[in-house]
C-alpha positions in Angstrom: 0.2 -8.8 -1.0 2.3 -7.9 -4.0 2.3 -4.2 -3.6 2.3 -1.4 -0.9 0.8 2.1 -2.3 -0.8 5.1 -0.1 -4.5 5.1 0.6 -4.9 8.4 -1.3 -2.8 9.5 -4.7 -0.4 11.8 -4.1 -1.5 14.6 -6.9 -3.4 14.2 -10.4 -2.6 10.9 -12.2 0.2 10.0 -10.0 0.5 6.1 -9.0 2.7 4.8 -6.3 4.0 2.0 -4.6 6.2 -0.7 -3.0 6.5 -3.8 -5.0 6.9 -6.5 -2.3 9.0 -10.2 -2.0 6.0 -11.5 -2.9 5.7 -9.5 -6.4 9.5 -10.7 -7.2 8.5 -14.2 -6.0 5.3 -14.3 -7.9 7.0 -13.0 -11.3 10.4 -15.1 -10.9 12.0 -11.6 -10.9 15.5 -11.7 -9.0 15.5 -8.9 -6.5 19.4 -8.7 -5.7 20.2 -4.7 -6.9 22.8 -5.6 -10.1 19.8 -7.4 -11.4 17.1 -5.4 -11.1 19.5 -2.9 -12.7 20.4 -4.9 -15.5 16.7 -7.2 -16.2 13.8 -5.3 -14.5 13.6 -2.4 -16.6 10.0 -2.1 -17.1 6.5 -1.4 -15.5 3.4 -1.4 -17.1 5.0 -0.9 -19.9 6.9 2.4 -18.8 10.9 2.2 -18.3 12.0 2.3 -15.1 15.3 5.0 -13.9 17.0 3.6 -11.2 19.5 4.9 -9.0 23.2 3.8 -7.3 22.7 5.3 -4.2 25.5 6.5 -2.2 23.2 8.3 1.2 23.9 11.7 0.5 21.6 14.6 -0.7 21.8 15.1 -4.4 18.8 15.5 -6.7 18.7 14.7 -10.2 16.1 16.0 -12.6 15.1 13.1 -15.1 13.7 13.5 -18.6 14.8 10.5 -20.4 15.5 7.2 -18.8 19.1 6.3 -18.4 21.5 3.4 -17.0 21.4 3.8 -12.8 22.4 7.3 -12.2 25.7 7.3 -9.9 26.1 9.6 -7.0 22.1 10.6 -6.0 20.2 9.7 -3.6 16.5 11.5 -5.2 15.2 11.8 -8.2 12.4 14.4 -9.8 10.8 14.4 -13.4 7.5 16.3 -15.2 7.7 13.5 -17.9 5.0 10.8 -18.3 7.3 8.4 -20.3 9.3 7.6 -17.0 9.1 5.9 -13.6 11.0 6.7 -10.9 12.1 4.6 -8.5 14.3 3.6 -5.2 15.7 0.5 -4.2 15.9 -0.3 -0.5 16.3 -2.9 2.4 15.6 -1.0 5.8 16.2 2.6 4.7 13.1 4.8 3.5 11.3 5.1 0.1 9.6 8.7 0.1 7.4 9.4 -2.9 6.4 13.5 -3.4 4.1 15.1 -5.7 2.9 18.3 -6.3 -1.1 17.6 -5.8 -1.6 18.9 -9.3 0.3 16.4 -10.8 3.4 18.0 -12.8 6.0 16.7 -11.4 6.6 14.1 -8.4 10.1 12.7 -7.1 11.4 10.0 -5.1 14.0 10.0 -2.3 16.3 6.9 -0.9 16.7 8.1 3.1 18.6 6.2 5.4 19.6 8.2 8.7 22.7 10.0 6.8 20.4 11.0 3.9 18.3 12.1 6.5 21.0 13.8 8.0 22.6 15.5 5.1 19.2 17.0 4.1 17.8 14.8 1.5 14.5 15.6 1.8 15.1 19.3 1.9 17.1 19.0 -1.1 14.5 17.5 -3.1 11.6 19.8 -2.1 13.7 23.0 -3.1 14.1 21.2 -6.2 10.4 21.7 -7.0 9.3 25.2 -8.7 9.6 28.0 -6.5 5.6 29.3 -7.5 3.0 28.5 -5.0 3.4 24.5 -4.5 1.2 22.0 -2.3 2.9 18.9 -2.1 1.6 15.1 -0.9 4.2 12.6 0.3 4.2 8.9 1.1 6.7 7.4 3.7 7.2 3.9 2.5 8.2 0.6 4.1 11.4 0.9 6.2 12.5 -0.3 9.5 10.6 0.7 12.8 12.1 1.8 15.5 11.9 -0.8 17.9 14.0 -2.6 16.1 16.3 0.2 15.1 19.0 0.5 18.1 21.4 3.6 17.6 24.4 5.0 19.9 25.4 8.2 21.6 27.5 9.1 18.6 24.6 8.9 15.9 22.0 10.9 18.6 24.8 13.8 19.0 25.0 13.6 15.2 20.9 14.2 14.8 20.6 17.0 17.6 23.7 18.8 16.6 22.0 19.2 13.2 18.7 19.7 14.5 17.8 19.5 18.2 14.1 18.7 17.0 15.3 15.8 16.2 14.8 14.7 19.4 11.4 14.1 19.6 12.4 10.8 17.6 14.8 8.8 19.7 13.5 6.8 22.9 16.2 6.1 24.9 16.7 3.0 26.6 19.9 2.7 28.1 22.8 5.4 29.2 24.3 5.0 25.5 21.4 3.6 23.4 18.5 4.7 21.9 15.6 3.7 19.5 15.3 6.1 16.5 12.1 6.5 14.1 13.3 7.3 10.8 10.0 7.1 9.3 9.3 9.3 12.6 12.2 12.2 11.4 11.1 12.1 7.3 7.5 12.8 8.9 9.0 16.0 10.7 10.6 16.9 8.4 8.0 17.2 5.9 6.3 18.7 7.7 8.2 21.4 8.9 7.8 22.1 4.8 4.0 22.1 4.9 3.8 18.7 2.8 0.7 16.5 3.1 2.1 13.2 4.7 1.0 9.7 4.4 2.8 6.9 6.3 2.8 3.0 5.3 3.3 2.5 9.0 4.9 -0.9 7.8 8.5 -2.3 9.5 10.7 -3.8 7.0 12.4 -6.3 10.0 8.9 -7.6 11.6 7.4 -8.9 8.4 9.4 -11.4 6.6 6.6 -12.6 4.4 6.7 -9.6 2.8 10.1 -7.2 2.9 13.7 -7.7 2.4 15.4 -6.3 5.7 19.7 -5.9 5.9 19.4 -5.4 9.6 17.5 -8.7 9.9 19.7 -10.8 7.7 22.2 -8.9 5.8 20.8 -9.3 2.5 21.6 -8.1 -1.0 17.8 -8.2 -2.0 15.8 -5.3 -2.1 12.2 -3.9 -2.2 11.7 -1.5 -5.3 9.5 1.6 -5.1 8.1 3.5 -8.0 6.6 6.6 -8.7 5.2 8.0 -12.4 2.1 9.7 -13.9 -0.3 8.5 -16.2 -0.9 10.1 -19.0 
């Protein structure tokens, strides 16, 4: 499988997706971050904005492509002369879209994005007039595999105790955490139309790149534009 993508577009002319190791195998493309920076710069003949992401919450509004933005963590455009994307290795790729199609956004979320408000950052940063939105939560790390201590749960509730509906606990000072669980709450909570991937970046080898797994410096790539 050389691609992940939601079963339904996310709004009018909008395509989406998670190229996979398979993809970077198949087209000899090295997936390491500084490379796909500096030689994967195109997709179907679109250029491709990337960003250096640093797990915060600021938003960027893109017009014109540009070298990897520093300091942002999401990314939003109306142009059809751009892809956005987000590179990761365990953390989340969420796409967004208004359902009309004039403008979409993507968001790099690992649990301090998530945290910081990430995702509610990037949906104020749509228009303020009457918006219906679709998301898709990409591949990321499942939470059976995702171990977290008392420190990071007090974090999560003291910010938001419905956050609690996402952590399974399993020993006095452990839990599991779902932080493809949270980004569905959240966007919710927001009235967004959510579709998951329901795929674990540290089960499947074959086809994602996982940092909790191995430590590595490669990295899946997810992209979001709009056809003309």
């Amino acid at each position: 499988m050389l691609f992940i993508k939601p079963t339904e577009p996310l709004g009018r002319n909008i395509e989406c997706l998670t190229l996979t190791k398979k993809f970077f195998d198949q087209n000899a493309i090295d997936p390491k971050k500084e490379k796909l920076f500096s030689s994967f710069l195109n997709y179907q003949n679109k250029p491709i904005q990337y960003m250096d992401q640093v797990h915060k919450h600021y938003v960027q509004a893109i017009s014109s492509v540009s070298p990897p933005l520093k300091t942002t963590d999401a990314l939003i455009s109306t142009s059809d002369d751009i892809i956005l994307s987000a590179v990761s290795a365990d953390c989340l790729p969420i796409t967004i879209s208004k359902q009309d199609g004039s403008a979409f956004a993507i968001i790099h979320a690992g649990w301090k994005g998530l945290i910081s408000g990430v995702i509610q950052s990037c949906i104020s940063s749509f228009m303020k007039d009457e918006v219906h939105l679709s998301a898709w939560i990409g591949p990321s790390i499942s939470s059976k595999h995702y171990e977290v201590d008392k420190e990071f749960y007090d974090a999560f509730l003291s910010s938001d105790e419905a956050s609690l509906s996402n952590f399974n606990k399993i020993r006095s000072d452990k839990w599991l955490f779902s932080l493809q669980g949270e980004a569905h709450r959240i966007l919710k909570k927001y009235d967004v139309e959510v579709q998951d991937s329901n795929q674990c970046t540290f089960e499947n080898q074959d086809l994602f790149y996982s940092y909790r797994r191995n430590q590595t410096n490669n990295r899946l790539l997810t992209i979001i534009w709009r056809n003309e």
